[in-house]
Every structure is written in structure tokens, then in C-alpha cells.
C-alpha atoms as a printed R data frame, in Angstrom:
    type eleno elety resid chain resno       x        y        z
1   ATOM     1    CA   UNK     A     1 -23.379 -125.012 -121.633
2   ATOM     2    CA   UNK     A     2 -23.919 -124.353 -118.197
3   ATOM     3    CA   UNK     A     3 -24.498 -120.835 -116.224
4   ATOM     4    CA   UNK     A     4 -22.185 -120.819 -113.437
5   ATOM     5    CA   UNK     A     5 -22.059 -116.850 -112.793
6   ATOM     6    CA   UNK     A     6 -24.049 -117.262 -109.839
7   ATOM     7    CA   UNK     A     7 -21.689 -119.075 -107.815
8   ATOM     8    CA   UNK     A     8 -18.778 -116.843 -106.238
9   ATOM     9    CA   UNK     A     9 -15.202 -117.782 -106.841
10  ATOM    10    CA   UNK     A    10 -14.117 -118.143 -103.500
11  ATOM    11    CA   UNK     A    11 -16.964 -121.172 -102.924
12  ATOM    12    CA   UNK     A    12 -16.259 -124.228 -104.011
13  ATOM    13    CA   UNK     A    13 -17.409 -125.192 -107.537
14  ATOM    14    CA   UNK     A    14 -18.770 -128.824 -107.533
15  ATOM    15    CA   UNK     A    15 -20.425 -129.936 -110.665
16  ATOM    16    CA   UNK     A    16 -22.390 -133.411 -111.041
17  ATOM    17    CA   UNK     A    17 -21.600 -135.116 -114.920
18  ATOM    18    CA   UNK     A    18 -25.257 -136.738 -116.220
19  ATOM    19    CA   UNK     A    19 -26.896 -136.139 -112.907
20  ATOM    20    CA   UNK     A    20 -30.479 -137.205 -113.882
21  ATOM    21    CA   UNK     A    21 -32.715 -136.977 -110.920
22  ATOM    22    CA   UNK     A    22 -29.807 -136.428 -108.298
23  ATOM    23    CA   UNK     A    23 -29.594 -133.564 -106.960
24  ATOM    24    CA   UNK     A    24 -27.204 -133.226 -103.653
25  ATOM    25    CA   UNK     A    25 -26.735 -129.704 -101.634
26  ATOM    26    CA   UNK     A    26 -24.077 -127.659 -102.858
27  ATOM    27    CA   UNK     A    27 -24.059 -129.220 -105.821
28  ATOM    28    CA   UNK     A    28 -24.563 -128.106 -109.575
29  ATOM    29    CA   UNK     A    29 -26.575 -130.993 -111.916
30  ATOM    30    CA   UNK     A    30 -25.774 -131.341 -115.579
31  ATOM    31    CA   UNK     A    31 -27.211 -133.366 -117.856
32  ATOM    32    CA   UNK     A    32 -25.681 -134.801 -121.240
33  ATOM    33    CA   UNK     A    33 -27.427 -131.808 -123.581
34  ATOM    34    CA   UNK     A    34 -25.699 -129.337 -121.206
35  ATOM    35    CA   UNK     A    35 -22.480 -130.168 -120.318
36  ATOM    36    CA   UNK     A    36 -21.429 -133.531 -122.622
37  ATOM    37    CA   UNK     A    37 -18.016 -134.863 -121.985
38  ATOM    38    CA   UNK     A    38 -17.207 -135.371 -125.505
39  ATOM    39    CA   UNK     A    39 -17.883 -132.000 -126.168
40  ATOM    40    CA   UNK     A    40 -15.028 -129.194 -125.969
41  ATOM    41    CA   UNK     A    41 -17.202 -126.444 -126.435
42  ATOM    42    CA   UNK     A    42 -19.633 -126.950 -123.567
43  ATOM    43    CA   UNK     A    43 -16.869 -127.118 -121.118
44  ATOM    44    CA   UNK     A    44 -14.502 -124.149 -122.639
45  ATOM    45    CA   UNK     A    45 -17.903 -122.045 -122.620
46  ATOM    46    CA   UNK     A    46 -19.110 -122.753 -119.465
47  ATOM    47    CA   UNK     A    47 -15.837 -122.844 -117.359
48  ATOM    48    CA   UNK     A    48 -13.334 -120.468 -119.422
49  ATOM    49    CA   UNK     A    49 -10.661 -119.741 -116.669
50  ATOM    50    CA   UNK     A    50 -12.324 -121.231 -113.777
51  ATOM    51    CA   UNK     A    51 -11.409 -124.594 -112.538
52  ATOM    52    CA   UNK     A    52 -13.276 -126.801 -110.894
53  ATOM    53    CA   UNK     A    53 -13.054 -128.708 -107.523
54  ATOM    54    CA   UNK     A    54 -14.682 -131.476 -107.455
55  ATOM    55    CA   UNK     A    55 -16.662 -133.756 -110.425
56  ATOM    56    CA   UNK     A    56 -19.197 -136.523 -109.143
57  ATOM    57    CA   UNK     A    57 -20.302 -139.124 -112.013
58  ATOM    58    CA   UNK     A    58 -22.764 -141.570 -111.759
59  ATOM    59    CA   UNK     A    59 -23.020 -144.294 -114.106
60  ATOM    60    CA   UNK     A    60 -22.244 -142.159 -117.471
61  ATOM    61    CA   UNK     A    61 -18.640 -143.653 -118.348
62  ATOM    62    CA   UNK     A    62 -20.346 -147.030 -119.511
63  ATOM    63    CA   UNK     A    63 -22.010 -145.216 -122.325
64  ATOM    64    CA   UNK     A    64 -18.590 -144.651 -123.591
65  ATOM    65    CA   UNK     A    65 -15.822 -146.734 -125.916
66  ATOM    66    CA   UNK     A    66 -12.947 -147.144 -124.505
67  ATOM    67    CA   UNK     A    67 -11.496 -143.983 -126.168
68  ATOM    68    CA   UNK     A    68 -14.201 -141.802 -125.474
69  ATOM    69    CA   UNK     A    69 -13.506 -142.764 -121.884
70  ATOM    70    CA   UNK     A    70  -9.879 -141.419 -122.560
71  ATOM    71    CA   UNK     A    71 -11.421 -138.586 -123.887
72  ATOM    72    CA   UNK     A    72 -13.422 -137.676 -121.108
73  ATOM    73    CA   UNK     A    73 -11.116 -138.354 -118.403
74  ATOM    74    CA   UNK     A    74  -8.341 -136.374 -119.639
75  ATOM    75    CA   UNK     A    75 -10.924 -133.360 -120.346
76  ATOM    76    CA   UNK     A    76 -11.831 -133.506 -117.009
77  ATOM    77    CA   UNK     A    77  -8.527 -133.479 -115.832
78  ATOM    78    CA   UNK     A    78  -8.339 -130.447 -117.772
79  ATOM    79    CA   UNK     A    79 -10.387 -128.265 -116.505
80  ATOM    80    CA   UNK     A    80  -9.952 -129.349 -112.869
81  ATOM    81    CA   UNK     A    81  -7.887 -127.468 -110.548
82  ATOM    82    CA   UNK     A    82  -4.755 -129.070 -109.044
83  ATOM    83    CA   UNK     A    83  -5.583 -131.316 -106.081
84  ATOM    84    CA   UNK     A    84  -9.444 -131.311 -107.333
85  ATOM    85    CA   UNK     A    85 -11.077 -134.663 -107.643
86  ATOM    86    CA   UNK     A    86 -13.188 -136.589 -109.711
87  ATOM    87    CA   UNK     A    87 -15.327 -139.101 -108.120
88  ATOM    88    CA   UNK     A    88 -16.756 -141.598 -110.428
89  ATOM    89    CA   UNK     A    89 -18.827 -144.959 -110.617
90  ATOM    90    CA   UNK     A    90 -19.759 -147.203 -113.448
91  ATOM    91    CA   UNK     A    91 -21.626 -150.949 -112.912
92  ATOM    92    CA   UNK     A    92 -18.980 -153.395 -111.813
93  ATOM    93    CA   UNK     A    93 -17.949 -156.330 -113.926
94  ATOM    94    CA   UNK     A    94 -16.937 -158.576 -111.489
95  ATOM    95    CA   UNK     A    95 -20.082 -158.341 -109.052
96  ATOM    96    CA   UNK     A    96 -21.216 -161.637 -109.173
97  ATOM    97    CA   UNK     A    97 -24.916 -161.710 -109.508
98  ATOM    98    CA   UNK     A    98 -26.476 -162.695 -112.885
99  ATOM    99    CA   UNK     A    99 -29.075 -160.200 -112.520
100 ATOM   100    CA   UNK     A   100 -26.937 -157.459 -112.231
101 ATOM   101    CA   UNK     A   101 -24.628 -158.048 -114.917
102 ATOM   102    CA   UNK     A   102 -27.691 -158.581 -117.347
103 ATOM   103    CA   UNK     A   103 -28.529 -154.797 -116.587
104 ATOM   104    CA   UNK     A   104 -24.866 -154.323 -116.951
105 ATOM   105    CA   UNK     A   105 -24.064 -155.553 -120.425
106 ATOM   106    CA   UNK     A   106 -22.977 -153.998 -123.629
107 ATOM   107    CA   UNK     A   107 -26.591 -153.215 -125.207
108 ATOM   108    CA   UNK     A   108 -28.488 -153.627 -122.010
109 ATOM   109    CA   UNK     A   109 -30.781 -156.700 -121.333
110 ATOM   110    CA   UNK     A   110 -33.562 -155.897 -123.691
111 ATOM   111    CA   UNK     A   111 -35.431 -153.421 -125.661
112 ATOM   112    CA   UNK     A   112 -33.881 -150.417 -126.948
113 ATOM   113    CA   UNK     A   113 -35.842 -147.488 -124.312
114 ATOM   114    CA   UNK     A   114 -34.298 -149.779 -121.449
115 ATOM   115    CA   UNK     A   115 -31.713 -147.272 -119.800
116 ATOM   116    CA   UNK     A   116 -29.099 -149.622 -120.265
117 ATOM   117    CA   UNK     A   117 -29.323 -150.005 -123.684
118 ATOM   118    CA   UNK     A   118 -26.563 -148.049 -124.745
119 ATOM   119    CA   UNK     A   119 -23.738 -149.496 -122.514
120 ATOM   120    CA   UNK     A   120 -20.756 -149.166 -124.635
121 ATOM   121    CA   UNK     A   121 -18.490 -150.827 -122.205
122 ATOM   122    CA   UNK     A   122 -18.853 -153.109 -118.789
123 ATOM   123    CA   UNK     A   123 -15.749 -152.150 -116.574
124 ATOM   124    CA   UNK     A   124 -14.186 -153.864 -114.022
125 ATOM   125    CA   UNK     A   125 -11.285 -152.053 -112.122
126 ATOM   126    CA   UNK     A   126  -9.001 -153.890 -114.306
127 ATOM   127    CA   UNK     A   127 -10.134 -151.743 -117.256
128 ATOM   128    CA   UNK     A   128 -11.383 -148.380 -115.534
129 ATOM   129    CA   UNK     A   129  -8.390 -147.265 -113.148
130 ATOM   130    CA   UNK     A   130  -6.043 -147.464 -115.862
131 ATOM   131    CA   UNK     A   131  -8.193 -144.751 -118.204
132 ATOM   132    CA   UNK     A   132  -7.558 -142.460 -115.295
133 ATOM   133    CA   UNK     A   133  -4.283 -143.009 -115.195
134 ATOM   134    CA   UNK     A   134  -3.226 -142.512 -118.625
135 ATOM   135    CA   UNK     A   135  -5.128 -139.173 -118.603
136 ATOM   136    CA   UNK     A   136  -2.928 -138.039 -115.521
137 ATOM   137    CA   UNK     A   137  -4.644 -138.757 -112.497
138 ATOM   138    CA   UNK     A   138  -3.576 -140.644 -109.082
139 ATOM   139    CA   UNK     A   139  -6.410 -143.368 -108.629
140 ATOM   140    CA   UNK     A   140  -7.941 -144.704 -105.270
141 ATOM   141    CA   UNK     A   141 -10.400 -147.585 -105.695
142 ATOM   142    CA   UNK     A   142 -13.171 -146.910 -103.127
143 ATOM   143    CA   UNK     A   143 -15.731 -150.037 -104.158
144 ATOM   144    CA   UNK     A   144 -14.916 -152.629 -106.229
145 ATOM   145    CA   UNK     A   145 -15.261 -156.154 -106.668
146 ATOM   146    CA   UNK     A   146 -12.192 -158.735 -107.257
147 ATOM   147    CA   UNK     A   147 -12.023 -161.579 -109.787
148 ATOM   148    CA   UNK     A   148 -12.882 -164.085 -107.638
149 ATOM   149    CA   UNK     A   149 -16.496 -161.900 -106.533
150 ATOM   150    CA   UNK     A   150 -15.185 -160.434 -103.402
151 ATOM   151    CA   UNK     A   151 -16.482 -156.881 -102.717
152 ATOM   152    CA   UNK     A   152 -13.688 -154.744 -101.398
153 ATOM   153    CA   UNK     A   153 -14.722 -150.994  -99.535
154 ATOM   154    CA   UNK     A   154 -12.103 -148.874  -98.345
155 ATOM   155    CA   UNK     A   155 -13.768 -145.772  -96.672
156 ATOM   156    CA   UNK     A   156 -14.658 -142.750  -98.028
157 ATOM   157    CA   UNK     A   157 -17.137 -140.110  -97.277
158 ATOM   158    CA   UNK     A   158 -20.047 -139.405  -99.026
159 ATOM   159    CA   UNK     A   159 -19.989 -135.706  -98.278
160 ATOM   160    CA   UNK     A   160 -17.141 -135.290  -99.959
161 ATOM   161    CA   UNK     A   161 -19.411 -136.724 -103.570
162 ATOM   162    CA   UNK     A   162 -22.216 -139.008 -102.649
163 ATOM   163    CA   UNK     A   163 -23.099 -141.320 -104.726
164 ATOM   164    CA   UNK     A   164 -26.288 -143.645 -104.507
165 ATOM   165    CA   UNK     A   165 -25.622 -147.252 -105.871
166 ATOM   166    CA   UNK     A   166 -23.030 -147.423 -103.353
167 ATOM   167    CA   UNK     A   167 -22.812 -149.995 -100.267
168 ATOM   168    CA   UNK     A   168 -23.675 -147.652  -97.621
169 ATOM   169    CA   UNK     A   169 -26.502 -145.599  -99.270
170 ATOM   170    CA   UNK     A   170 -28.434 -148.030 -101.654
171 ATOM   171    CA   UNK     A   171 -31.759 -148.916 -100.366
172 ATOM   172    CA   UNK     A   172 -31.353 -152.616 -101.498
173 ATOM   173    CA   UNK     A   173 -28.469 -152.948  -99.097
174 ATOM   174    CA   UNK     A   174 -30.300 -154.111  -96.330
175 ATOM   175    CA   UNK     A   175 -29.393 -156.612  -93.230
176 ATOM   176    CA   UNK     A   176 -25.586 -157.683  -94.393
177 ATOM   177    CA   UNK     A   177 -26.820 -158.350  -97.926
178 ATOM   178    CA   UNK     A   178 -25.267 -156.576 -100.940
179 ATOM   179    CA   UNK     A   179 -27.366 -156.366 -103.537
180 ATOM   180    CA   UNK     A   180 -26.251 -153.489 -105.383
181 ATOM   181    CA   UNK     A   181 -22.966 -151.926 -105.429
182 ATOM   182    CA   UNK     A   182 -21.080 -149.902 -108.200
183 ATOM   183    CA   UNK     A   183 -17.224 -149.479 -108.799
184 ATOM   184    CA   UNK     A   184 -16.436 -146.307 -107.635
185 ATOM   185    CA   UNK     A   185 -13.084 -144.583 -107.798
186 ATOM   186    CA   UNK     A   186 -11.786 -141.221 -106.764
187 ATOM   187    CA   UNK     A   187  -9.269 -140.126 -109.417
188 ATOM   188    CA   UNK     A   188  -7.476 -136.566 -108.018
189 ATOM   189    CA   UNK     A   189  -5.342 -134.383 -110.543
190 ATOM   190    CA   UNK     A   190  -2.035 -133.797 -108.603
191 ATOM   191    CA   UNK     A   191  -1.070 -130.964 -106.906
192 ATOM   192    CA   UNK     A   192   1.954 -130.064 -109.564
């Protein structure tokens, strides 16, 4: 559960799913022992009425099956207020570097404290827009990656939910090279 009393009800609540070290202005940081999104009771505790504006999620929905995705989306379409947004990014499937996708796998490359080693599922936008969907939401692909490699970027701002294994704010995007990119979708709950 998380203690949201302290913001007012006229500002803007933004909450960040499995933030780990992030921590962005105007933001408020979970983590999985606070606010898990398999869990009911964390979210009916720590929200009741209130809805939320905007979620930001980095790399969490890998460590889900398929139908704990489903689980998760549609409980954060839930407890989202109409027109809010969820902006969320997993490791992409189709980026084509070896390297990569051996940090992305089910089970993670190696030994069981590597970060990775829980993966659950490796998405590509073939298999993550349509868990959005089903739960309710109107999906815009904002970085992805194609079947044949090709990175695709349609702009979005990163005020509006920044999130760091992007193309424009990775570090090891550097001098036209992508090296690390994420897909990253912005899934809003309609306005009726």
C-alpha cells in the first residue's frame, strides 16, 4: 500500500509501477512490495475513490505470463480516470542485436540474481498492444521495432512519463547509433 494523503486532489496524481532507482519530479515511486499489480488489495487500499492520471512502467510487464499481463492491464485501467494514460515499456523482441535479446529472454542470460532472470515473457508489439486492448484501452506505439529490425519512433514527450531505455534519453545512444531502445506504448482509457 501506498500513502497518497499528502498529495491534494486537485494536482495531478502520477504514480511510477516498479520504479527502482527512478525517481522523476512530480512523480510518486512504487516498488513491487508496495503497490504489486497482481494484487487487488494494494491498489483498492491505497487509491479507494481516487483515480489516477497517469501510470509510467518501466520494464515490469516482462516479469509477467501472458495472463498476468491481462491482469494488470485491465487493473490499471481500473483505477485510472477517463482520458488518463498508462505509459509503458518492456525489452523489444524484434531489436535485432544478439546481445540484447540474451538480456531479454525468458529466464535471463545466466545465473538466477541476474535481474533478468525472471522474464516471464519477451514481447514484441505483436504480442503487447493487443493485452492493452483487450483490457479496454486505445493503444499508440511510441518505440518499437518491426519484423524485419527496423526501429520505428513516433514522437512523444518525455514530460508527459519519461522513461530511460528510450532512444532519446539512453546514454548508450550516442552519435546515430542505437544501442538500446525499449518498446514503449502509451495505452489511454477513453474518455466514455
Amino acid at each position: 500500500m501506498i500513502d497518497i494523503s499528502c498529495i491534494p486532489n486537485d494536482t495531478p496524481l502520477k504514480i511510477i509501477i516498479g520504479a527502482g532507482s527512478q525517481s522523476w519530479e512530480n512523480w510518486v515511486p512504487t516498488q513491487g512490495e508496495d503497490l504489486n499489480l497482481l494484487k487487488e488489495q494494494d491498489w483498492s487500499q491505497s487509491f479507494q475513490d481516487r483515480r489516477i492520471d497517469s501510470l509510467l512502467c518501466e520494464h515490469v510487464w516482462e516479469h509477467l505470463t501472458i495472463d498476468e499481463a491481462l491482469e494488470a492491464a485491465e487493473r490499471c485501467f481500473r483505477y485510472l480516470r477517463p482520458g488518463g494514460y498508462l505509459r509503458c515499456a518492456v525489452p523489444d523482441g524484434f531489436f535485432p542485436d544478439p546481445e540484447y535479446q540474451k538480456m531479454s529472454q525468458v529466464g535471463g542470460p545466466g545465473p538466477i540474481d541476474h535481474p533478468a532472470a525472471d522474464h516471464k515473457t519477451l514481447h514484441t508489439y505483436k504480442t503487447f498492444v493487443p493485452i492493452f486492448e483487450k483490457a479496454g484501452f486505445i493503444v499508440d506505439l511510441l518505440e518499437y521495432c518491426d519484423e524485419r529490425g527496423r526501429f520505428h519512433y513516433n514522437q512523444w514527450d518525455h514530460k508527459e512519463g519519461p522513461i530511460y531505455r528510450s532512444l532519446l534519453l539512453d546514454h548508450r545512444n550516442k552519435d546515430g547509433k542505437i544501442e538500446f531502445v525499449s518498446l514503449i506504448i502509451d495505452a489511454q482509457k477513453p474518455l466514455s
